[in-house]
C-alpha positions as CSV (number, residue, x, y, z in Angstrom):
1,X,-9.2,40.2,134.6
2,X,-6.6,38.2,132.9
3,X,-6.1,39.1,129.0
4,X,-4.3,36.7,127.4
5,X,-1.8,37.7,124.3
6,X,-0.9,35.6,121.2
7,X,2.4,35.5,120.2
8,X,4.4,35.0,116.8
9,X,5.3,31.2,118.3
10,X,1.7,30.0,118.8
11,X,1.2,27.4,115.6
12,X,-0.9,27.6,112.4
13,X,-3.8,25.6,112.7
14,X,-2.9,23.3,109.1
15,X,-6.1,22.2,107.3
16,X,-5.7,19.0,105.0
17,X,-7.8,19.4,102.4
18,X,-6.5,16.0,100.5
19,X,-9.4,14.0,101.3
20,X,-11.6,16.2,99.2
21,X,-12.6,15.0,95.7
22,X,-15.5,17.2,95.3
23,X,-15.6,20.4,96.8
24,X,-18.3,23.5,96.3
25,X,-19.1,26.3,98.0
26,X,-20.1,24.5,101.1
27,X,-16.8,23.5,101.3
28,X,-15.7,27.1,100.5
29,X,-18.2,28.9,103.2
30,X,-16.9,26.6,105.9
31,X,-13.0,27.2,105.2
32,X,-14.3,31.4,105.4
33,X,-15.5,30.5,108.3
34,X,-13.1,28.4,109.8
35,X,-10.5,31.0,108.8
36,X,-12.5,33.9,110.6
37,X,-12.9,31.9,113.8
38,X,-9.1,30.9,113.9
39,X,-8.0,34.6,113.5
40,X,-10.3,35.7,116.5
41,X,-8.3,33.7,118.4
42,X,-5.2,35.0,117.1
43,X,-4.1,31.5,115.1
44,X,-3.4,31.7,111.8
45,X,-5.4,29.0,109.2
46,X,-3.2,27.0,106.9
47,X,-5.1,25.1,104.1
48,X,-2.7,22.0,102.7
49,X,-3.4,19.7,99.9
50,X,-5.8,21.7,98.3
51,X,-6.7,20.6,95.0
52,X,-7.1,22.6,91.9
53,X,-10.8,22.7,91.8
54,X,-11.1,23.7,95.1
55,X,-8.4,27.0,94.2
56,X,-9.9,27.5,90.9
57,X,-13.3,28.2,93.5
58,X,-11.3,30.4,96.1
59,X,-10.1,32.2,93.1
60,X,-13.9,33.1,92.1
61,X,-15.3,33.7,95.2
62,X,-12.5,36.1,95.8
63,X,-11.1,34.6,98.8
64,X,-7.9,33.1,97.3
65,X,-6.1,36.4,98.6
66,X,-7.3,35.8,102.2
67,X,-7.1,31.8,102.8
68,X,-3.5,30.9,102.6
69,X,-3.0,28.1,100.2
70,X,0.3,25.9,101.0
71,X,1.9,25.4,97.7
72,X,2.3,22.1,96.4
73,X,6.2,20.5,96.1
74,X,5.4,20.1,92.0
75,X,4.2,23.6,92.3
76,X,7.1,25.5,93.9
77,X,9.3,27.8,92.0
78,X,12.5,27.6,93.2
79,X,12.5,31.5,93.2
80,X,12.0,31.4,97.0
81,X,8.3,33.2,97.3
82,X,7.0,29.1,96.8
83,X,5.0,29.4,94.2
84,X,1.4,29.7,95.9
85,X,-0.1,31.1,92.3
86,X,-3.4,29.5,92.0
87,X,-3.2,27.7,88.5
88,X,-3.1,29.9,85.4
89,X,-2.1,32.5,87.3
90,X,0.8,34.7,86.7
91,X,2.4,37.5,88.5
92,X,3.5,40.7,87.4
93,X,1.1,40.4,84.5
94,X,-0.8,43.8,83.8
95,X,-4.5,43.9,83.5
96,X,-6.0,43.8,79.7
97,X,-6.8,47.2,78.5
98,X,-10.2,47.8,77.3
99,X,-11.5,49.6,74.5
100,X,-14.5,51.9,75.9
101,X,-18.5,51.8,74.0
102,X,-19.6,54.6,73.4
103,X,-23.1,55.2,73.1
104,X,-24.4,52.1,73.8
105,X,-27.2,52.8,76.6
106,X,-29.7,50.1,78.8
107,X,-32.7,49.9,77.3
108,X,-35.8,49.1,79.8
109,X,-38.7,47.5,78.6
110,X,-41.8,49.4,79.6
111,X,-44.1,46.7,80.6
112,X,-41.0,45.6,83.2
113,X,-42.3,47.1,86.9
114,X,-39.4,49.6,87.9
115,X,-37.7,48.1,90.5
């Protein structure tokens, strides 16, 4: 039995995404999925032209950190990491601190059946 090995030179598979005007999470779904069935075969998924509804929805689903997003020319830095923030992002920001509540509790309304 044969097993075959990927190498660094085998290509990324590049997925224009310019075409779409209206994308949801259909659209988002099938890109996860696409992505998944690329990397079992050792090629790595490349999504170009990707418009900024369609990051602002990678961004909330949580999968802007696994699909790679091509940045856009107009995007690009110059600081030579390309610039592939999703819009309104920024990096080396630090998270918001929160002030804590204390003493607030759930209520549960008694007539609700526990679940």
């Amino acid at each position: 039995m044969k097993t075959e090995t990927r190498t660094s030179a085998t290509p990324p598979l590049i997925c224009d995404l310019g075409a779409l005007t209206a994308p949801d999470l259909a659209v988002v779904d099938a890109l996860a999925r696409l992505r998944r069935a690329a990397a079992r075969h050792g090629v790595r998924l490349v999504l170009r032209n990707a418009g900024g509804p369609l990051r602002e929805l990678l961004a909330f689903s949580g999968l802007a950190a696994v699909l790679l997003v091509e940045p856009d020319e107009e995007e690009d830095s110059g600081d030579g990491r390309g610039g592939g923030l999703l819009p309104g992002l920024q990096s080396g920001r630090q998270t918001e601190q929160r002030e804590e509540h204390f003493g607030v509790e759930e209520v549960g309304d008694p007539g609700d059946p526990a679940r």
